[in-house]
N, C-alpha and C positions, 0 to 999 in steps of 0.2 A: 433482160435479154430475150428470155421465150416470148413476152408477148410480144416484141419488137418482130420476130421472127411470124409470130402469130398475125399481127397488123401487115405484114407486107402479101401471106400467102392468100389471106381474107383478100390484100387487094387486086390478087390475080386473077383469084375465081372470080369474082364479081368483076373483072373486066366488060364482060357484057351486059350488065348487071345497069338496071335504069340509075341516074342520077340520085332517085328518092332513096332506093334502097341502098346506095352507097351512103350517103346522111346518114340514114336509120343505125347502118352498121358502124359506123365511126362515133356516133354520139355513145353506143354502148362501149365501144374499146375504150374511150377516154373518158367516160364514168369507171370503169376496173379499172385503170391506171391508178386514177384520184384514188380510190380504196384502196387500195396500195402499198402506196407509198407517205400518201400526209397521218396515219397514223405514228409511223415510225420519226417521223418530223417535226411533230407536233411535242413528240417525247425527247428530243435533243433540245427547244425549246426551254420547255421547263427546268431542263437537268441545267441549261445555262443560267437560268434565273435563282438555281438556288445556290450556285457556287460562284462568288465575286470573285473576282482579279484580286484583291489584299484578301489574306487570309486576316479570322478575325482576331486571334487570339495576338496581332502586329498594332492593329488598331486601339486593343483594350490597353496594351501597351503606352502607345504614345497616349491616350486619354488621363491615364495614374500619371507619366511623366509629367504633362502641364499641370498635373494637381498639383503634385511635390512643388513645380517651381511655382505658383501660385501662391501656396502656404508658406514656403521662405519670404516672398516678398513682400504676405502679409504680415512676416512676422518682421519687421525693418519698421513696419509704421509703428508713431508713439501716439498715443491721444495728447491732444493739445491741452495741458492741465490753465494755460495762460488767461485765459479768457474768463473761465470763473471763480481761479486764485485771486488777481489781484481787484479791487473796486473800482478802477477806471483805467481810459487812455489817453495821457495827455504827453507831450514833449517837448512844458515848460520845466517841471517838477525836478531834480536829480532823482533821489529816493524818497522821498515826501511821502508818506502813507499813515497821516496823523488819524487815532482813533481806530486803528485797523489789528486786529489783535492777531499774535504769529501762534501756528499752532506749536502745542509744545512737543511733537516728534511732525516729522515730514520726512516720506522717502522720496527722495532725484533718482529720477533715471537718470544713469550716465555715459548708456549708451549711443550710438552713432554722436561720437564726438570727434573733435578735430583740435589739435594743437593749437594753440594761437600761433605760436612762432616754434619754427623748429631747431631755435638756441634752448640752451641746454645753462647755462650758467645765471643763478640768484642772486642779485646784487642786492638785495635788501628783503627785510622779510614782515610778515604781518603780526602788530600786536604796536604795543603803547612803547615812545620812545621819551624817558624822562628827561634827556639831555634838551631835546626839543619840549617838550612838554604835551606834546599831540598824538595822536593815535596815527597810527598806520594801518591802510582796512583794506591793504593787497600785499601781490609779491611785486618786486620788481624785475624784469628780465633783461636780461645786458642781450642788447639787437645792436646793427649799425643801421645807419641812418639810409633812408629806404627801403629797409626790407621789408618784404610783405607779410601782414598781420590778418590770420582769420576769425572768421566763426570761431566761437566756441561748439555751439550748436546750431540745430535749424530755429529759426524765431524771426520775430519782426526790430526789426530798429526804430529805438523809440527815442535817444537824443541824442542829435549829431550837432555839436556848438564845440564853443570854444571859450578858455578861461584861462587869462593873462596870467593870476597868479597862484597857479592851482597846476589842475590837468592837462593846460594847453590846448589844444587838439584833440578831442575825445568823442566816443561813439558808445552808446549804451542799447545794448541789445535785449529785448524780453524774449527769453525760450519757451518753446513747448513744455519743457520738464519741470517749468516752474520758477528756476532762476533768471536772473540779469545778470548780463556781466559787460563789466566797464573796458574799456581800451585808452589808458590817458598817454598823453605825450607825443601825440601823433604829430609826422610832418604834414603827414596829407589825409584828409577821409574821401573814399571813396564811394562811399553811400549816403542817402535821404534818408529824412527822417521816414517812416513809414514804409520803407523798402523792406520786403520780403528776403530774405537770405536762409541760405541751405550752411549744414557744417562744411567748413572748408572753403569757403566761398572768400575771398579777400576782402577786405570791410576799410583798409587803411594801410598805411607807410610807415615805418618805423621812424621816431624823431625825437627830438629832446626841446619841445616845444611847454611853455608853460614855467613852473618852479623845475627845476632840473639842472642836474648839472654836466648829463650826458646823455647819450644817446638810451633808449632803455625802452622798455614795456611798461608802463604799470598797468597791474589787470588784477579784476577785483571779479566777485562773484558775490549777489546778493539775494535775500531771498526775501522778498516785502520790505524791502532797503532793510534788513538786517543784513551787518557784515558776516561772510562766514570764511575763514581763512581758507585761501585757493588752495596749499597746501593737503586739504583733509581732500581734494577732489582731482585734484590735480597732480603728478608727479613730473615736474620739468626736466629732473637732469635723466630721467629714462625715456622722455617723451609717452607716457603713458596714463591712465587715471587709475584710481587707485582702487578701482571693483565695478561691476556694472551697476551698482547703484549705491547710494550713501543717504543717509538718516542721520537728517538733521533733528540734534534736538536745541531747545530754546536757551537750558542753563548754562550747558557745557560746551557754546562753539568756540571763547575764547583761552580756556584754560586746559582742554582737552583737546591733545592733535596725536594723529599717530604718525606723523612726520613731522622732524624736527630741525631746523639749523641754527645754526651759532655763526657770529662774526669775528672773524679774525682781530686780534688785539695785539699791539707792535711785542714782540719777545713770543711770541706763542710758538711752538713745535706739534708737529698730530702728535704725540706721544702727549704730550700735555691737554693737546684737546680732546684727546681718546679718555684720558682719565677722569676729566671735570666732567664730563657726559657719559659715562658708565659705558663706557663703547672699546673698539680696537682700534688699532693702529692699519691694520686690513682692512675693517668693514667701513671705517670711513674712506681709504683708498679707492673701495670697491665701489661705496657709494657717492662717489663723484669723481669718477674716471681719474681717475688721480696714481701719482708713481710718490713711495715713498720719497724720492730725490725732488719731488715738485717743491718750487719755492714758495711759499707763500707770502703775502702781500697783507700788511694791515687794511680793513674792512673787507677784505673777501668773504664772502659767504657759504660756509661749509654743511652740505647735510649730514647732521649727527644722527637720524635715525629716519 
């Protein structure tokens, strides 16, 4: 404001003042102006450059947040044990792996898994049947007819055929974890052989196609085509698997289980099955949704432990 005051009175006197000397004098006012005022401007300048719009300690913030969720979703990934567990890849073979020796322990991951079917009732179970004289090397699951059958896990499908007096309908999956696992009886398969599949992913139909005499699951889980009973891996009537991982060994997959069921026999009561299997009358209730007043049925199948 002074020198504004200053520049008007300079332009009075010098009213008669030649042209040149009016230049002379105004080039000096507005040299003092510039020194002035751009020092004081020059320093708001900088004071803005060192303070951003987001403070930083917001930034440093979200940086650690995407780490976190980074690190959880690295921790979802499984190594792909498949590729250099088994010696080939072929989708003539069932379980064929002649001359290929099983290690004598092996740990499954059996995380990010997926129910095959979300029944809940055992209609048959795995081990040797002498009436038949043949082995049994799954569970059976009581489904109707169509319903949808997934993933066990994430893996590749490697045989999708069909077999008149056997499995019927069937699809056999190789997992990342290590295992195969079979799907027989199907009405329908919904995938190639060689299709990539995620858990939970639907692979097939539920049906009573092949040897059968209803509608049903058979699912088998194998490990270098060794059978290993679904049971030690799998818990049906909770919808659940039985730990995040299971250790297979080579002596003990058929004579050691830590789930067990028994089939119903025409005369039986749970108070009678509670006794022959060292169990209650409760914890088998408890352990198959069951009411003491339930009736049972010969051939049901009840888990004892």
């Amino acid at each position: 404001m002074l020198f504004a005051h200053f520049a008007v009175t300079l332009f009075r006197f010098n009213g008669s003042v030649s042209n040149m000397r009016i230049r002379t004098l105004s080039t000096i006012l507005f040299t003092l102006l510039l020194a002035f005022f751009l020092p004081g401007r020059a320093q708001d300048v900088r004071t803005e450059q060192a303070m951003p719009d987001t403070p930083m300690p917001t930034v440093e913030n979200l940086e650690l947040s995407y780490l976190a969720i980074s690190s959880d979703e690295e921790g979802e990934d499984y190594d792909d044990l498949s590729e250099d567990f088994y010696p080939d890849w072929n989708t003539e073979s069932l379980f064929g792996y002649s001359g290929v020796a099983l290690p004598d322990t092996f740990v499954i991951n059996l995380k990010g898994y997926c129910m095959p079917t979300t029944h809940t009732q055992i209609t048959d179970v795995f081990g040797y049947r002498p009436r038949r004289r043949r082995f049994h090397y799954g569970l059976d699951v009581n489904v109707n007819l169509g319903d949808t059958i997934y993933a066990a896990f994430d893996g590749k499908v490697r045989v999708n055929a069909f077999n008149r007096r056997g499995y019927g309908y069937y699809v056999v999956i190789r997992h990342n974890n290590g295992l195969e696992t079979l799907y027989g009886h199907l009405s329908r398969s919904l995938v190639k052989e060689n299709d990539v599949v995620k858990a939970g992913e639907p692979i097939g139909l539920g049906g009573s196609t092949g040897r059968s005499t209803g509608p049903h699951l058979h699912f088998e889980t194998r490990l270098l085509g060794s059978a290993i009973n679904p049971a030690l891996l799998f818990d049906f009537p909770h919808q659940r698997v039985t730990g995040d991982t299971y250790t297979y060994r080579k002596a003990k997959q058929v004579k050691t289980s830590s789930v067990a069921y028994y089939k119903v026999r025409q005369g039986d009561t749970l108070s009678k099955i509670a006794s022959r299997n060292g169990t209650t009358v409760k914890q088998l209730c408890k352990l198959n949704q069951i009411t003491q007043k339930s009736i049972l049925r010969p051939g049901q199948v009840l888990r004892v432990k």
